[in-house]
C-alpha positions in Angstrom: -11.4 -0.5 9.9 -14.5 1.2 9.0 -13.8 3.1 5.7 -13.6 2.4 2.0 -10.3 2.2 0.2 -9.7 4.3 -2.8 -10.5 2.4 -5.9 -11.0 3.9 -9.6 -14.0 2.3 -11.7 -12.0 2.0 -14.8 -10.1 -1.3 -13.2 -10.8 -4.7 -13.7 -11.8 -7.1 -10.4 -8.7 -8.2 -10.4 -6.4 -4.7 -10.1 -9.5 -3.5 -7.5 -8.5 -6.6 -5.6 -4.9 -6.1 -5.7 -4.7 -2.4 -5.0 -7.2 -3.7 -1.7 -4.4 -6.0 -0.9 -1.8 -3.6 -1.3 -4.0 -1.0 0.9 -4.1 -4.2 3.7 -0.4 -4.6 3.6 0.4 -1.3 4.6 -2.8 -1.4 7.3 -0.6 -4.6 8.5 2.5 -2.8 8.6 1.0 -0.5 11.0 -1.2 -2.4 13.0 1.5 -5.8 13.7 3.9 -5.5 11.3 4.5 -7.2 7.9 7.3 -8.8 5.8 9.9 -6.5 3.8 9.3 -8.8 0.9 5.6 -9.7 0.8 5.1 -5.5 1.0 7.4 -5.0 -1.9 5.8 -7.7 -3.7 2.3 -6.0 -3.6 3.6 -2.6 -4.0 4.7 -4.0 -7.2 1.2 -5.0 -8.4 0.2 -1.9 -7.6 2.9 0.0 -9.2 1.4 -2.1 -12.2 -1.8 -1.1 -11.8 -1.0 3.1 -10.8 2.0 3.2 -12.5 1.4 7.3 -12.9 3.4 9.0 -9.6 1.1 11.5 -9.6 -1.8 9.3 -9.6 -0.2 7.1 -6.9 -0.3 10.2 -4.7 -3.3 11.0 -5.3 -5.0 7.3 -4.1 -2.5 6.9 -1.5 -3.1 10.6 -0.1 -6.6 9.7 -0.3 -6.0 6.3 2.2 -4.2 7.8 4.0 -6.7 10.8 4.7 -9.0 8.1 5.8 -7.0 5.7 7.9 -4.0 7.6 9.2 -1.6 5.7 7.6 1.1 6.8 5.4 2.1 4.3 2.3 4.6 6.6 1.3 6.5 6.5 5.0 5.9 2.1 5.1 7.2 1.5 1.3 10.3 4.1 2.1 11.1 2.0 5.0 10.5 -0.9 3.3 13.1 0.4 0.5 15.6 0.9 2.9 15.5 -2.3 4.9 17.2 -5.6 3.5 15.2 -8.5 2.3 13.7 -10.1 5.0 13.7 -7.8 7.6 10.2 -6.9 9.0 8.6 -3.6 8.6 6.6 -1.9 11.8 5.4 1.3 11.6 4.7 3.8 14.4 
């Protein structure tokens, strides 16, 4: 995709480079369709990165006003399914 993923300055390499993984995960999940588990496992990193629910609305309303997909609606699913089940979005 041809867009820039929301990232704050204050982060370290690192958290910019898991909250990009994150971002990918949920691109995945949309575009072919990614594991329950390795989703959960980077929404976690980023949960320790944005731990703030209003912040995490705020980043994730802004990828989502870019690329048309909803992290809210994929880690939902994701919540609900069972551990190793595989999470496609529509």
């Amino acid at each position: 995709m041809e867009y820039q993923y929301p990232i704050d300055y204050r982060w370290s390499t690192e958290e910019i480079v898991d909250v990009v993984h994150f971002f990918e995960a949920i691109e995945k999940a949309y575009e072919s369709g990614i594991e329950r588990d390795q989703l959960m496992s980077v929404y976690r990193r980023f949960k320790e990165i944005v731990p703030s629910k209003a912040e995490e609305k705020t980043i994730c309303g802004e990828f989502e006003e870019i690329s048309g997909y909803s992290s809210y609606r994929a880690i939902k699913k994701a919540k609900e399914a069972s551990p190793g089940d595989r999470i496609t979005m529509k």
